[in-house]
C-alpha positions, 0 to 999 in steps of 0.5 A: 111462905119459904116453900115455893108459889103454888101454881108458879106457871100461873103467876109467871105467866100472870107477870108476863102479861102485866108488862106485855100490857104497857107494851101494848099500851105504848103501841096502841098510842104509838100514833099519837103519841106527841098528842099525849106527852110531846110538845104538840100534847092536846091535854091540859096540865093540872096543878098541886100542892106546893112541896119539895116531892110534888116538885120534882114530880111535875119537874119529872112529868111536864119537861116535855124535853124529857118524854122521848127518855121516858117513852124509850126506857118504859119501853125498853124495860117493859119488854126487859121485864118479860124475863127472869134474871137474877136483876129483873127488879131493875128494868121492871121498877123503870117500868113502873116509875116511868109508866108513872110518869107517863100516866100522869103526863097524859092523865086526861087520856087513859082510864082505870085500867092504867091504874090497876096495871101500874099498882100489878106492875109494882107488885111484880117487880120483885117476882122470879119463879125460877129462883130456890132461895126462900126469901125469894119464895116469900117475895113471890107469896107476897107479890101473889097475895097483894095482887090478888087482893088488889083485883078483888078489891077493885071489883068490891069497890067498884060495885059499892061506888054503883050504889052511891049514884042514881043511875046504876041502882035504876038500871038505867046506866048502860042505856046512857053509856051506850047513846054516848058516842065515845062508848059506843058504836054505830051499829049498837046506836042503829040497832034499837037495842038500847030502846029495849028498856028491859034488856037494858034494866037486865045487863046493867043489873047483871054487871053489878051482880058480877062485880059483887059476886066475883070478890065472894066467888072467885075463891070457890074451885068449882065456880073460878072457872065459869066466873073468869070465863063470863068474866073475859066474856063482860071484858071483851064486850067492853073493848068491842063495843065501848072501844076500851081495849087498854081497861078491856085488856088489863082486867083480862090479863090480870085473870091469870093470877087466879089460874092452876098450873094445868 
């Protein structure tokens, strides 16, 4: 654990593309912004328990006064972030607690790709690669391990909340996912491809398949690469098709933890 990361290029580049994510994010929201978290916001606030913590949260969240503060300085230290200096821990936990902030100001507007880049985000807060000193080699073990567990879980559980439900275990999920217009295009809708029940039947089983899959064969060397590649391939297909770049972009940039140097 005091020797240095294996594959350091990997997980500075893995960190690297955890805060670029928030800065796509922010300006992949840019337009609409004040719809989100201004004091035009579409979305309907949620209420909570009454205590001394959730308190100040919603105190934090829902002064809208506060959003332009909150949106600069997430910004700001998101591209900060992008760096290694001897305190980057600094703009890299305003990232975190700001994108929490701005995640939960604006929770009916995102998705599960939010969530998995906040919890990556604070795993990386403590990364510097260029550092000698052995308590930072142990923080660098620590922050790899805890993000690669954290993606491997997600796609386990993922794949066993499938099974609790009727339509995934029917095979019936991508045809209703596609015939919705939110997560869906019209060329898909015109095309007839989702009246093709077997080919349907096929990629909703061959989705599940690669979720319980990539937990058992992402530590074998020989099948990684192959895996990530349709992996990228599955996550594409989401942001082209069912218009979910942020998740699409989150999974795929979360792939370089699992990279050699080379």
């Amino acid at each position: 654990m005091q020797q240095p990361v294996e594959y350091a290029g990997a997980l500075r580049l893995f960190v690297r593309l955890v805060y670029a994510w928030f800065i796509i994010s922010i300006f992949m929201t840019w337009d609409i912004r004040h719809l989100i978290w201004g004091p035009e916001t579409v979305l309907m606030r949620f209420g909570g328990a009454s205590n001394v913590t959730t308190n100040i949260a919603y105190a934090l969240v829902f002064k809208l006064s506060l959003f332009p503060y909150v949106f600069w300085i997430h910004l700001l230290g998101a591209i900060a972030s992008l760096f290694e200096f001897k305190h980057v821990w600094l703009p890299r936990l305003f990232t975190w607690f700001t994108g929490l902030l701005l995640f939960y100001a604006g929770y009916n507007a995102f998705n599960a790709g939010n969530v998995l880049m906040l919890a990556l985000a604070f795993y990386c807060i403590p990364v510097r690669t260029n550092s000698n000193e052995p308590f930072q080699h142990i923080l660098n073990h620590l922050s790899r391990t805890a993000s690669i567990a954290q993606i491997v879980l997600l796609y386990l559980v993922a794949a066993l909340y499938k099974l609790n439900g009727n339509m995934w275990p029917s095979g019936e999920a991508l045809y209703y996912t596609l015939e919705i217009n939110r997560f869906s295009t019209d060329w898909i809708q015109n095309s007839g491809i989702t009246n093709q029940w077997l080919l349907m039947k096929i990629l909703t089983y061959g989705v599940m398949a690669y979720q319980f899959a990539f937990p058992i064969f992402i530590w074998f060397k020989k099948i990684k690469t192959p895996l990530l590649l349709v992996g990228v391939l599955f996550h594409l297909t989401t942001g082209v098709v069912m218009h979910l770049w942020d998740f699409a972009l989150a999974m795929i940039f979360s792939y370089a933890i699992f990279l050699r140097k080379k």
